[in-house]
C-alpha positions in Angstrom: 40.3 0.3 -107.9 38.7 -2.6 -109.3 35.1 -0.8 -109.8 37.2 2.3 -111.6 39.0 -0.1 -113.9 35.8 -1.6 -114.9 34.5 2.1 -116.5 38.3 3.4 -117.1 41.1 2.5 -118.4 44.0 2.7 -116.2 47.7 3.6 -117.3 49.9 1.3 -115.9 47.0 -0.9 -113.9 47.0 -0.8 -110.2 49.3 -2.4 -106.9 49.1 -1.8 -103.8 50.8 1.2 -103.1 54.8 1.2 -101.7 55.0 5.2 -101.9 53.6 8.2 -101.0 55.3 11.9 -100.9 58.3 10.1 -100.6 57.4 8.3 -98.1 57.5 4.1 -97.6 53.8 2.9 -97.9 53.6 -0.5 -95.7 51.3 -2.8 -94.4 50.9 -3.4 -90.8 49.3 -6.0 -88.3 48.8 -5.0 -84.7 49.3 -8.7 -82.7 45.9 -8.6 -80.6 44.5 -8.0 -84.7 45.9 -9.8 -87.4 42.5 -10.1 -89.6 42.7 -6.6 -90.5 45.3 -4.9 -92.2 46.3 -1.4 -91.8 48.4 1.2 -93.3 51.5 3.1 -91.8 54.0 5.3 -93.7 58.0 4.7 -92.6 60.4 8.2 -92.8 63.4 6.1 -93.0 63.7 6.2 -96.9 62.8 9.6 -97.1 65.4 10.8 -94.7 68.2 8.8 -96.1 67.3 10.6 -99.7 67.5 14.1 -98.0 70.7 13.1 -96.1 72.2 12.3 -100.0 71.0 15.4 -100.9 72.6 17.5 -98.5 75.8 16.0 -98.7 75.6 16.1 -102.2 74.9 20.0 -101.8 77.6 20.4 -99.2 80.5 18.7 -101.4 79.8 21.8 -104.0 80.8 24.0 -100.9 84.1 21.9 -100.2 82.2 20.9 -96.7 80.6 17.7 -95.3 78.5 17.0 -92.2 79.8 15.9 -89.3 79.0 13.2 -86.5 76.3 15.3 -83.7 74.7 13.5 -80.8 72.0 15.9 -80.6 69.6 17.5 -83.0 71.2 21.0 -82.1 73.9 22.2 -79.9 72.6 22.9 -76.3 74.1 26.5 -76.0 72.2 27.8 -79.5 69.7 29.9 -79.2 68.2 31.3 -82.6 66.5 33.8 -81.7 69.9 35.8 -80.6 71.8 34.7 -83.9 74.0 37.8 -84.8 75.4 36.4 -88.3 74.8 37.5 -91.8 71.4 37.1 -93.2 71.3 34.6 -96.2 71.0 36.0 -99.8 67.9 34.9 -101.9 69.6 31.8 -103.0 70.6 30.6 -99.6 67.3 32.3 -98.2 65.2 29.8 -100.7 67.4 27.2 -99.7 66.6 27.1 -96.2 62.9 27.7 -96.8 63.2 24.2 -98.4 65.1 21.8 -95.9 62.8 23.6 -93.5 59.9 22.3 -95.2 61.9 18.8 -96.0 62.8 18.8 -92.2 59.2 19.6 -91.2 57.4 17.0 -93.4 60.0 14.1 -91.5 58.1 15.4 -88.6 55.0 14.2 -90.0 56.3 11.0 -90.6 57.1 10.7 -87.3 60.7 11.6 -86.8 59.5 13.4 -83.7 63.2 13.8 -81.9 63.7 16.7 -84.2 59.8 18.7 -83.8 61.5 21.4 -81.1 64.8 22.3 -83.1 62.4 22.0 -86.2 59.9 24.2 -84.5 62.5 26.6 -83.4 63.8 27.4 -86.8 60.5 27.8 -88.4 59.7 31.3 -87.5 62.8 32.7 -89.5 61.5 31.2 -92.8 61.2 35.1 -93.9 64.8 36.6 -93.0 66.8 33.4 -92.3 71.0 34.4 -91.2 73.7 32.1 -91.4 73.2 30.6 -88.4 70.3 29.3 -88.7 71.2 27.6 -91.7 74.1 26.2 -90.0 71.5 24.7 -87.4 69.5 23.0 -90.3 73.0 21.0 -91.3 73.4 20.0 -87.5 70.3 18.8 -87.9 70.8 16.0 -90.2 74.0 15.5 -89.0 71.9 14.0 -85.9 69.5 12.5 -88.4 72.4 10.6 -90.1 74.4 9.6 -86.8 70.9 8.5 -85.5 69.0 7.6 -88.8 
C-alpha cells in the first residue's frame, strides 16, 4: 500500500484490514513462530449478524427460534419432504440463508457442512420443509455460537 500511495491518492488512507465479506480480519502467531505474522478470518461476527437477521425476519412472522442441540433433527430427511413448495418470495429467501449458511462454512463453521450440504440441492424448488431446516439450523448456531 505504501508504493500505491506514493503514485495514487487514496480515499480514506490505508490500516490494516479488520474486515473482509463480513468476516473478522485478525492477526495470528503460531507459538513455535512468532517472527511472522499471519492472517486468519473469525465467523463468529458474521454469524451473530445473520442470527439478528433471522430473528429479526422471524418476529415479522409472529415466530422466534428455538433452543436445538443439533444442527438438524436426527429423524429429517429432505429428500422425502412432502410439504408445500415455497412461493417466489420464500423460494428467494431460502436461496439466500443457503448461500449465508454456506459462506459460514467457509469460515470454518464446519459442524454445519452436512446439514448445509444436504439442503443445497433444493436451491431450485425449495418446500417448506426445507426452509424449516434452515431456521433449525441457526437455532443450533445460536445455542452453540
Amino acid at each position: 500500500m505504501k508504493g500505491l500511495e506514493e503514485f495514487y491518492r487514496l480515499k480514506d488512507g490505508y490500516a490494516m484490514p479488520s474486515r473482509y465479506l463480513g468476516a473478522e480480519v485478525k492477526q495470528w502467531h503460531f507459538q513455535d513462530d512468532t517472527n511472522k505474522m499471519k492472517w486468519a478470518l473469525s465467523s463468529s461476527q458474521y454469524i451473530k449478524e445473520a442470527i439478528q437477521n433471522i430473528e429479526a425476519h422471524l418476529l415479522i412472522q409472529d415466530c422466534k427460534l428455538f433452543t436445538s442441540h443439533q444442527p438438524l433433527p436426527s429423524n429429517y430427511l429432505p429428500e422425502i419432504d412432502i410439504t408445500p413448495f415455497l412461493d417466489d418470495r420464500e423460494k428467494n429467501f431460502y436461496q439466500s440463508q443457503i448461500s449465508i449458511l454456506r459462506w459460514m462454512v467457509e469460515l470454518g463453521q464446519l459442524d454445519i457442512y452436512v446439514h448445509v450440504a444436504l439442503l443445497s440441492p433444493y436451491l431450485a424448488q425449495p418446500q417448506q420443509g426445507h426452509l424449516e431446516a434452515v431456521y433449525h439450523i441457526y437455532s443450533y448456531l445460536k445455542a452453540h455460537g
